[in-house]
N, C-alpha and C positions, 0 to 999 in steps of 0.2 A: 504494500500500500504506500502509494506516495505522500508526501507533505500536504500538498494540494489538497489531497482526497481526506486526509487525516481531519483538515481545517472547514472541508466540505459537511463533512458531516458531525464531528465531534463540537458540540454547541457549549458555550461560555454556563448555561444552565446548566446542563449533563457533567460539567467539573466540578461545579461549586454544587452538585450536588452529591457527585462521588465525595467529597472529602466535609460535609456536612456544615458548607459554609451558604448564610441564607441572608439574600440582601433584605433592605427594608422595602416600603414601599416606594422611594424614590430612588432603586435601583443603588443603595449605598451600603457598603458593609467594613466595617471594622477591618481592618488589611491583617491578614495573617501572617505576613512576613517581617513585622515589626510591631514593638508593644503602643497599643492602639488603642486611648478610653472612648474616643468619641469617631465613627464611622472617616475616614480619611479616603476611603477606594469608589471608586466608581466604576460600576459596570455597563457596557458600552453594547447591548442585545442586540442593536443592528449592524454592528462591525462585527462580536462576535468578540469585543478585546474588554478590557481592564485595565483603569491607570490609578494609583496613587499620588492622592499629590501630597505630602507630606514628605519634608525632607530628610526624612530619619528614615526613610523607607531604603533598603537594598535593593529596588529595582531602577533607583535613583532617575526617576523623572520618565520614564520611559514606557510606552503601552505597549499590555501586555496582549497577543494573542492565548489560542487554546495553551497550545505548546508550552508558550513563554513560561504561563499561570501554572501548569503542571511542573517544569523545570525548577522552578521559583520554590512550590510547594515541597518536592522531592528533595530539591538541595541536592538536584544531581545535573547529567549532562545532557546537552541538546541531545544527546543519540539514545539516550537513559529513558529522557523524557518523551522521547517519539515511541518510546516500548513500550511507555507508562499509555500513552496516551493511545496508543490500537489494546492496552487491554482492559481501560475502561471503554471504548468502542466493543468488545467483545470479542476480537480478533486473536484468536487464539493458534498458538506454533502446534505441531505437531503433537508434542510432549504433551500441553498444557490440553490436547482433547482428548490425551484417555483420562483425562481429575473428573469427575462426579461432576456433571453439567449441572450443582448448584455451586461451584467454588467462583464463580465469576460475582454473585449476588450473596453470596456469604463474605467474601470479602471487603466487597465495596459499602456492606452495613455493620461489618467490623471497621472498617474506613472511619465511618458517622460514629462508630462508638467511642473510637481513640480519641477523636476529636472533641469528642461531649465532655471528656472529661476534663479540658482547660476554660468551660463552662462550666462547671460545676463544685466551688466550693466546700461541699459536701462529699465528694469526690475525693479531691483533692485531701481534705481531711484526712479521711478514712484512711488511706494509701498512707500517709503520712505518718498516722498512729503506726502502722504497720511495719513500718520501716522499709518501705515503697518509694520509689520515685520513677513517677511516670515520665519523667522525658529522658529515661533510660532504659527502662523496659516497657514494651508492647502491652498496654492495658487501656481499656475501654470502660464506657460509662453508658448505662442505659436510663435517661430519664424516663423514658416512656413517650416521649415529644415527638419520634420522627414521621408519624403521619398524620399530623395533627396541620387545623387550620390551612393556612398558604404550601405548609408542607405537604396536605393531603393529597394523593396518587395515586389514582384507583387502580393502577398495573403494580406499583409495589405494595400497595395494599393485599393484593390477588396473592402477589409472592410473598409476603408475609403471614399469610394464612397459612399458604403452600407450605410453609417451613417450619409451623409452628409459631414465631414469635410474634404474631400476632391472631385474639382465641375469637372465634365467631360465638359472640353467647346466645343472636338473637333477640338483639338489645337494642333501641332508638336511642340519640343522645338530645338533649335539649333543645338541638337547632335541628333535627329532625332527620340526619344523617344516622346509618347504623355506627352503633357504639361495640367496639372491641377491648376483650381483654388485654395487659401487655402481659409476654413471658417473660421474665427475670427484671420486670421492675424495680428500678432504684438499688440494682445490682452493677457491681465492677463483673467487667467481660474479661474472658481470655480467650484469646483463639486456640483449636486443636488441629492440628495440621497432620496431614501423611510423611511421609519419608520423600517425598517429591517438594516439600514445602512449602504445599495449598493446603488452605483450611477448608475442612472439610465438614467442621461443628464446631461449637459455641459453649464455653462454660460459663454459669453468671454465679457471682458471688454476692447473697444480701451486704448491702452497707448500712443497711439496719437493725436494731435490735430484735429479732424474731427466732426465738430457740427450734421454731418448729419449721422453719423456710429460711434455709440459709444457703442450700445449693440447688442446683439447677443444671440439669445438661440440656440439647438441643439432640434430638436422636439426628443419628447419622442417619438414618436413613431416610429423612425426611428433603 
C-alpha cells in the first residue's frame, strides 16, 4: 500500500480514535505530545491534518497529517509509523493473518484503555499504591466511557457485544437509547498476548474496594 493510498483512506477520526483521543465540539483537543491544561490542537477534518499551536509543542509549529499524528504519537519513525498506520487500517502481513481475527479490535480498545489511564486520577492512584508506574509498563484503565455520548458507534458497539465487554441486559437508558452493561468497570486492564505478540484477551483488575469482584478475564474465545 502506498503513502497516497494510506492518506486516502486512513481519516484524522479513525486515529484519534484508535489511540482514545476525543476532540471537543469545536474540533479542539488537548495535544498529547506535550503537557496541555487547556485544548492547544486543532483538528483540521477537511485536510485530514492537525496542528498545535502552542510552543512547547514537539511538532514545533508544523501540521500534522494521518502519518505525521501517528509518528508523533509512537515516538517512532516515518517507516514505523507507515506500519503503524496500515495496521490501524486493518492491513495485515502475512504472519499477522493467522492471530485470531479479533487481535486487530482487541488491540486498538487496549489502545483507549492505556490511554484512559492518564485521565484518570483514580487510576493513577491505584497503580501508585501499588508500586506501578504506568509510563513504564503496559497498563490500561476502563472507565466504562468508550461508547458513551459523541463517542457512541453502533459498529463498535456491535463488536463490543461481540467480545463481551460490553452486556446486552435489554435495558433503555434515559435518553431513550438501549443501555448496556460494562465488563471490568472501573478496572486496571492488562493485555494477554500469544507467543507471536498479539493480544489475544483482556485481564481487568477492580481499582475498587469489592472482596467479591476483583478479577475479570475476557474468554479467548470470544
Amino acid at each position: 500500500m502506498e503513502i497516497s493510498e494510506i492518506k486516502q483512506q486512513l481519516t484524522m477520526a479513525a486515529v484519534l480514535h484508535y489511540y482514545g483521543l476525543k476532540p471537543d465540539k469545536h474540533s479542539r483537543l488537548c495535544c498529547p505530545f506535550h503537557e496541555d491544561k487547556s485544548p492547544s490542537m486543532q483538528v483540521y477534518y477537511k485536510t485530514q491534518t492537525a496542528y498545535c499551536f502552542s510552543s512547547n509543542c514537539k511538532t514545533h509549529g508544523k501540521s500534522m497529517d494521518v502519518i505525521d499524528f501517528v509518528m508523533h504519537q509512537e515516538n517512532s519513525s516515518k517507516s514505523e509509523a507507515i506500519a503503524k498506520a496500515k495496521e490501524i487500517l486493518g492491513v495485515q502481513t502475512e504472519e499477522q493473518s493467522r492471530v485470531l481475527p479479533s487481535t486487530n479490535f482487541l488491540g486498538g480498545m487496549y489502545q483507549y484503555f492505556k490511554n484512559a489511564v492518564h485521565n484518570s486520577k483514580s487510576a493513577k492512584d491505584y497503580l501508585q499504591q501499588r508500586g506501578l508506574d504506568y509510563k513504564k509498563i503496559e497498563v490500561g484503565y476502563n472507565a466504562g466511557q468508550f461508547h458513551h455520548g459523541t463517542r457512541r458507534d453502533e459498529q463498535l458497539i456491535a463488536q463490543c457485544v461481540e467480545r463481551g465487554l460490553l452486556l446486552d441486559k435489554g435495558q433503555v437508558s434515559r435518553t431513550g437509547e438501549k443501555a448496556y452493561g460494562i465488563f471490568g468497570k472501573w478496572c486496571i486492564v492488562f493485555a494477554l498476548k500469544n507467543k507471536e505478540n498479539a493480544i489475544v484477551s483482556l485481564y481487568f483488575r477492580s481499582s475498587i474496594s469489592d472482596a467479591n469482584n476483583k478479577h475479570y478475564y475476557q474468554s479467548r474465545n470470544l
